[in-house]
C-alpha positions in Angstrom: -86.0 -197.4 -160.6 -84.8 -200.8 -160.0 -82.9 -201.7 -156.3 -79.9 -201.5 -158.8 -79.5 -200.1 -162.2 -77.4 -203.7 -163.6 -80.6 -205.1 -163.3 -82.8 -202.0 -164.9 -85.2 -201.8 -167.8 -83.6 -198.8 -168.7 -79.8 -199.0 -167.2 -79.3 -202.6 -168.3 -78.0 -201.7 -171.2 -75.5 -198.9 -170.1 -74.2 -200.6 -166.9 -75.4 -204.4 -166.9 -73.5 -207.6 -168.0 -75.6 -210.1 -170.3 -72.7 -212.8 -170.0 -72.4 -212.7 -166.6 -75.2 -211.2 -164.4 -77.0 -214.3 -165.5 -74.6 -216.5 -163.3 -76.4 -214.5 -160.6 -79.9 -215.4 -161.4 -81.5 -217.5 -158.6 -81.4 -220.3 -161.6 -77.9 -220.0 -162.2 -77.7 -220.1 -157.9 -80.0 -223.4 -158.2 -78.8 -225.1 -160.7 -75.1 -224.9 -158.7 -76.6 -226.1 -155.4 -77.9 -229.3 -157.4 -74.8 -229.9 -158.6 -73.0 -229.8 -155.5 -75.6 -232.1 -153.9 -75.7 -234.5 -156.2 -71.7 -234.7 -156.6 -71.6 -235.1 -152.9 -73.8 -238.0 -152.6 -72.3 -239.8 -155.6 -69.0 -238.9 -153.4 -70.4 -240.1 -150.5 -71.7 -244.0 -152.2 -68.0 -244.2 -153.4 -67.2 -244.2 -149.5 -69.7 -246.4 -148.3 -71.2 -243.6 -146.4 -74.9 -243.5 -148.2 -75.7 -246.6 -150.6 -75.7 -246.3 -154.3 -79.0 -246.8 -154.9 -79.2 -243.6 -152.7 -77.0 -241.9 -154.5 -78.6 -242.9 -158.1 -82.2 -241.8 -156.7 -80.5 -238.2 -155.4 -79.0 -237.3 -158.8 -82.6 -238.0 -160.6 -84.1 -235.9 -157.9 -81.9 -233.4 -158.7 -82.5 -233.7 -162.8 -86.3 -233.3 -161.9 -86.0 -230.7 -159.3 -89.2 -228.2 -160.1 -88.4 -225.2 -157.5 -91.5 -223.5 -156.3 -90.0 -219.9 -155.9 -92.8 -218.4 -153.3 -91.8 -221.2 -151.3 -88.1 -220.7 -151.5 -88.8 -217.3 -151.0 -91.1 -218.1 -147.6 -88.5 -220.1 -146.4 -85.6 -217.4 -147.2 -87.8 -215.3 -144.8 -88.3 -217.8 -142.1 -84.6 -219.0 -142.3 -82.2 -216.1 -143.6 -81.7 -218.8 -145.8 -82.6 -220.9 -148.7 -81.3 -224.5 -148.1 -83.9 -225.8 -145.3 -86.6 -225.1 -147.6 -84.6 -226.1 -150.6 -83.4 -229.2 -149.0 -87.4 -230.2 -148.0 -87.4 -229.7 -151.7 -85.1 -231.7 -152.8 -85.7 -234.9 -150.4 -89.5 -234.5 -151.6 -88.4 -234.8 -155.6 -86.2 -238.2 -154.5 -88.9 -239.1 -152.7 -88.9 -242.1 -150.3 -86.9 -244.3 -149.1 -83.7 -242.2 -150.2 -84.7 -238.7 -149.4 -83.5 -238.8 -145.9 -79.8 -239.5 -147.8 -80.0 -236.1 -149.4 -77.8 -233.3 -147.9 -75.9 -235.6 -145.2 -73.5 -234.1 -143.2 -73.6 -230.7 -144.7 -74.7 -227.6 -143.9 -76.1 -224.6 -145.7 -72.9 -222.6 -145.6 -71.2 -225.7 -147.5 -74.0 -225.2 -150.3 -74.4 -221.9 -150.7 -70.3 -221.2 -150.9 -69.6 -223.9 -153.3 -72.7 -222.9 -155.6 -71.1 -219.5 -155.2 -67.3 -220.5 -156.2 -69.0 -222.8 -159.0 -70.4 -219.7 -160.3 -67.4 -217.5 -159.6 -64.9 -220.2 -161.7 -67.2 -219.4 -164.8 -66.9 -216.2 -163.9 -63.4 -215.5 -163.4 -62.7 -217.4 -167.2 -64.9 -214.5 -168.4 -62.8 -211.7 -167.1 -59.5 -213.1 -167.9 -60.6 -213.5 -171.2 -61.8 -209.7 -171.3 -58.5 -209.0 -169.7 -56.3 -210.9 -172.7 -58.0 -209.1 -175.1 -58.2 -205.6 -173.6 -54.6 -205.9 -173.0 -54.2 -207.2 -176.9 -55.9 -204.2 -177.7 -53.8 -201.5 -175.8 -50.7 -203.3 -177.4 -52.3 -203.2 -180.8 -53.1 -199.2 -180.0 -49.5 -198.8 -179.5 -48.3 -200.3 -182.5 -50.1 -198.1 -184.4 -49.0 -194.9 -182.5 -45.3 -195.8 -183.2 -43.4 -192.7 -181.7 -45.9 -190.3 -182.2 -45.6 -187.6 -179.2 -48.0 -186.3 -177.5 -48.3 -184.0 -174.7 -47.6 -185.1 -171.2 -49.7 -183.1 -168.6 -49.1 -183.0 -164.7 -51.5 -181.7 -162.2 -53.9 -180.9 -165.5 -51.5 -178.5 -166.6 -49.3 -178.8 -169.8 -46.2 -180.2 -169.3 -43.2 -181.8 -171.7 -43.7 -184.0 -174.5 -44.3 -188.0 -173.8 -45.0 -190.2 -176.5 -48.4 -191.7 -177.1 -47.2 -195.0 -176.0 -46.2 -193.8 -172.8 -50.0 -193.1 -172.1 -51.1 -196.5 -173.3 -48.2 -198.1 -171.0 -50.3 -196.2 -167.7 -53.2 -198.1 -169.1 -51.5 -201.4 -170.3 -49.6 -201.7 -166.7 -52.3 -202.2 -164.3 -54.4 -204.5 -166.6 -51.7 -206.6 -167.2 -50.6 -207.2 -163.9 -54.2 -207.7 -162.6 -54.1 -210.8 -165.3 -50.8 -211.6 -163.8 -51.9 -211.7 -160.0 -55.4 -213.7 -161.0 -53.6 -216.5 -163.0 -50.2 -216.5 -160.5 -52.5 -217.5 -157.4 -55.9 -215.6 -156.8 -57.5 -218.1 -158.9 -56.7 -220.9 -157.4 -57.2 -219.8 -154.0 -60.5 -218.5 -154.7 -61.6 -221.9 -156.2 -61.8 -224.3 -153.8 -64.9 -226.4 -152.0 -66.5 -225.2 -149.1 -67.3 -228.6 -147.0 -67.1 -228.2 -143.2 -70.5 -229.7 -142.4 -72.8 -228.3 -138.8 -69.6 -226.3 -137.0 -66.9 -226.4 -139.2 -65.5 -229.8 -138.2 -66.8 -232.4 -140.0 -68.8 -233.8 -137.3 -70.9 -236.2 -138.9 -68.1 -238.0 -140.9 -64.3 -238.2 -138.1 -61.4 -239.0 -139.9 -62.8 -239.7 -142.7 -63.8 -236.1 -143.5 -60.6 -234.9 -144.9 -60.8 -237.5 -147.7 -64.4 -237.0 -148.4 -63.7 -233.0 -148.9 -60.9 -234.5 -150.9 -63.2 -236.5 -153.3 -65.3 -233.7 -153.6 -63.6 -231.2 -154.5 -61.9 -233.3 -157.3 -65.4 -234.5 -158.7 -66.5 -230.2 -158.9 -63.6 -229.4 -160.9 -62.5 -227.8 -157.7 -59.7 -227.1 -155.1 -59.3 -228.5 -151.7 -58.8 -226.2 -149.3 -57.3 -228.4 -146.1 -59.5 -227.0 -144.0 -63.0 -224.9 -143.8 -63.1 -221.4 -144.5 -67.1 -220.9 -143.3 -65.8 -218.2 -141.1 -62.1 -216.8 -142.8 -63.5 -215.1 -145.5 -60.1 -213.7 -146.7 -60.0 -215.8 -150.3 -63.4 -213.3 -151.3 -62.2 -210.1 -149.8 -58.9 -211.1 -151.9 -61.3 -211.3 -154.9 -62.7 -208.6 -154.6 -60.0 -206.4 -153.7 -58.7 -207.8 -157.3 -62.0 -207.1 -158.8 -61.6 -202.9 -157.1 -57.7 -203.0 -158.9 -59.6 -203.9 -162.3 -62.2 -201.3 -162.8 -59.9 -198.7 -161.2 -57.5 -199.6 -163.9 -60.1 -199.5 -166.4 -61.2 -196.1 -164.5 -58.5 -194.3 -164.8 -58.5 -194.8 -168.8 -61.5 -193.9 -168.6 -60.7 -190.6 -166.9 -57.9 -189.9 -169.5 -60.5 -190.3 -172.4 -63.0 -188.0 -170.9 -60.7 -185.2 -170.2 -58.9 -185.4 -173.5 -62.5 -185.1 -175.3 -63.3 -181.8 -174.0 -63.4 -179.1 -176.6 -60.6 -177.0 -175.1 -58.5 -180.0 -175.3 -60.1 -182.1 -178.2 -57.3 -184.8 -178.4 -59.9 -187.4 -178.5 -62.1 -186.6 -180.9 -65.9 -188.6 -180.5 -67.8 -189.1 -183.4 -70.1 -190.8 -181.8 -71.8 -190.3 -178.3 -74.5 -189.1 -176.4 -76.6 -186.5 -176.8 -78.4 -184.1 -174.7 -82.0 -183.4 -174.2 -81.2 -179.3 -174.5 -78.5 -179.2 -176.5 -78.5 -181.2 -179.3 -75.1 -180.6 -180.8 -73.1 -182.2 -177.5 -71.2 -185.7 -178.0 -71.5 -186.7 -173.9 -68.1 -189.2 -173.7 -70.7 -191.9 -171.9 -68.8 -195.0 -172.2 -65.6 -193.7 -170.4 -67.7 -191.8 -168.2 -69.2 -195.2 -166.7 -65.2 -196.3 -167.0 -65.2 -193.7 -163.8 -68.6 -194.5 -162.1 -67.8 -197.8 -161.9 -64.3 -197.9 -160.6 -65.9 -195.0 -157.9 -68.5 -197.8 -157.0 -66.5 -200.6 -156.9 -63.8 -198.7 -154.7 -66.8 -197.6 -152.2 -68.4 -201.5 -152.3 -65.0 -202.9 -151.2 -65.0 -201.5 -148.2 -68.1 -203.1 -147.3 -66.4 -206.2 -147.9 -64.0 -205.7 -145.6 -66.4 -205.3 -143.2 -67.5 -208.9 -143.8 -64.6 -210.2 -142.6 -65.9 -209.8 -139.4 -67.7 -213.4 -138.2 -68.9 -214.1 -134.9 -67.6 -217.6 -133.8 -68.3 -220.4 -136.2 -70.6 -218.5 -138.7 -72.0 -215.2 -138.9 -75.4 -214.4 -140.2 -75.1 -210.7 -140.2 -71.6 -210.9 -142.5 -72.4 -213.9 -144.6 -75.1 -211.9 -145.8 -73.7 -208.4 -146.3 -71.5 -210.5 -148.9 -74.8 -211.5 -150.9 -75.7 -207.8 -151.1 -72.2 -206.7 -152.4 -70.2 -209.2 -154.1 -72.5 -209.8 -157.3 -72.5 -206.2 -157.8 -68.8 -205.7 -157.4 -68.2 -208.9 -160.3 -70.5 -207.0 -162.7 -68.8 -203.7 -162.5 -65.7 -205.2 -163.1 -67.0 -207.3 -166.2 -69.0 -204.5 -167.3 -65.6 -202.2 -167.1 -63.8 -204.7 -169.3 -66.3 -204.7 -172.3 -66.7 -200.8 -172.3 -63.0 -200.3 -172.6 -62.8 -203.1 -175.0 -65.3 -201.5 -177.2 -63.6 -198.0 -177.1 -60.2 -199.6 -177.7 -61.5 -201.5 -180.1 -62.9 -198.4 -182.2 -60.2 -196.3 -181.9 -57.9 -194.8 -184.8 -55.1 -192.9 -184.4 -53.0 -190.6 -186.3 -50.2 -188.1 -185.8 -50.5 -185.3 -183.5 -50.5 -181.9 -184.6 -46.7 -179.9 -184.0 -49.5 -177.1 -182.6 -50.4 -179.6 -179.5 -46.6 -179.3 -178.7 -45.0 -175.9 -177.2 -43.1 -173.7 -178.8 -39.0 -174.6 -179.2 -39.3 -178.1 -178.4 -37.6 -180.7 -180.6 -40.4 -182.5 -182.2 -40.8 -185.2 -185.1 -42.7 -183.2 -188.1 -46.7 -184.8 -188.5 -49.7 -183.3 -189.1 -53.2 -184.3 -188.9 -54.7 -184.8 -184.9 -55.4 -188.0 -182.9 -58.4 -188.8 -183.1 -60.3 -191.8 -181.1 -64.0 -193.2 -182.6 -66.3 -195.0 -180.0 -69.1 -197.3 -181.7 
């Protein structure tokens, strides 16, 4: 086995992410550091603080950049971080005289967090996406299940009748207002540049830092901030918290479908679904099963999070990193929760609910048939 099981021959397929685990490949990680350099020296030549001939020679470097992975990965090693040997790199492929312009004034931390948010913009267009049209789904579900009743259950006993819609709603709710808190704020505070150079001052640039932040943050399709946030980490934890609201959302569907598969229940009937090694006849409800395991994982990997709020001073190496362990893990679980309930949703047909699902003496609309719910 695999470190994780996104990233597994075998588990890829059940718990992985093929839209968005590539924006955590070390070429998707790359490819945003390059950007960020080369938008800030074309930034910087606008303010007459390298030359534009600099600038020009920075951006081809940049086009031509060749990595040479063992020695990234040397240098990762040595430095706990990439950017010293990526910036040798870099100054090598612009070459002379203009390779000493490369990378001025900034520091790792401003690299690395911007490639990060770069990535995490693409990423968070994915999940509201997924989050529109799991939400159109629910409310096409519903539509379809009129006033249909069902029964309601409380502490996994029987209880009074609900309607089917009623259930849906529980689902709907929490989905919808995640979508709601990502587009009313979240996002934009989670998308903004990370440029506080050495110490978080701006050392190397005075007054004129501010405005060069600015200019930067414009050029990368970004927010500015007004000040660093190297060592107030609240804008990810924020994120992620959001991310631990999504898949326990999409969780506790998930939960709901599982337990209204069992046989002694058999409200949701599966089709379709995995089979066992010994007993051949079994339907396994897998997809809302990982509904659960990844809402548990998600909830357990938050708290690590929180933990990296915790910097020492002006930068913390011990936190900074914890976040590189967790974070990319937590955004595929949450992706990876919105296309498994999409695709149950999605497959699912219902009908009217048999009058012997209701108990006896209470006022119910006359259907037949069951309700039935087919996973592809």
């Amino acid at each position: 086995m695999t470190m994780t099981p996104f990233d597994h021959p075998f588990f890829a397929d059940l718990l992985g992410d093929e839209e968005i685990s590539p924006l955590f490949s070390a070429e998707a990680e790359l490819r945003a550091m390059l950007d960020f350099e080369a938008t800030l020296a074309e930034v910087q030549a606008e303010q007459g603080l390298i030359s534009a001939d600099a600038a020009t020679a920075i951006a081809e470097g940049c086009e031509r950049f060749d990595p040479d992975m063992d020695a990234l990965a040397a240098g990762v090693a040595n430095d706990g971080v990439v950017v010293p040997a990526f910036v040798k790199a870099l100054r090598a492929a612009v070459g002379d005289p203009h390779g000493k312009s490369a990378h001025f004034g900034t520091t790792s931390q401003d690299v690395i967090d911007t490639a990060l948010i770069l990535r995490l913009a693409e990423v968070v267009d994915i999940l509201a996406h997924r989050l529109r049209q799991t939400i159109a789904l629910l409310d096409s579900l519903a539509g379809q299940a009129g006033e249909t009743a069902t029964i309601g259950r409380t502490r996994m006993q029987r209880a009074v009748p609900i309607r089917i819609t009623d259930r849906i709603a529980i689902w709907r709710e929490p989905l919808a207002a995640a979508l709601e808190r990502l587009e009313g704020g979240l996002a934009e505070r989670l998308l903004v540049v990370q440029f506080a150079g050495a110490a978080g001052n701006l050392d190397k640039f005075g007054e004129a830092g501010p405005k060069l932040r600015a200019a930067l943050a414009e050029r990368l399709e970004l927010g500015d901030p007004g000040r660093p946030w190297h060592a107030d980490r609240e804008r990810i934890v924020a994120f992620t918290d959001w991310l631990s609201h999504v898949t326990g959302a999409c969780g506790k569907a998930g939960m709901d479908l599982v337990l209204l598969a069992q046989n002694e229940v058999a409200e949701v009937v599966l089709p379709t679904g995995g089979g066992s090694s010994a007993m051949p006849h079994k339907r396994n409800p897998i997809l809302p099963e990982m509904l659960v395991t990844l809402a548990r994982f998600s909830s357990t990997q938050n708290s690590g999070m929180h933990s990296a709020l915790v910097h020492e001073f002006e930068r913390s190496g011990m936190a900074w990193t914890l976040e590189w362990m967790i974070l990319p893990q937590m955004v595929q679980a949450s992706g990876r929760s919105l296309d498994i309930l999409c695709r149950c949703l999605d497959a699912v047909a219902l009908f009217a609910l048999s009058d012997a699902m209701i108990p006896a003496g209470t006022p119910v609309p006359n259907f037949s048939g069951f309700l039935s719910a087919f996973f592809a």
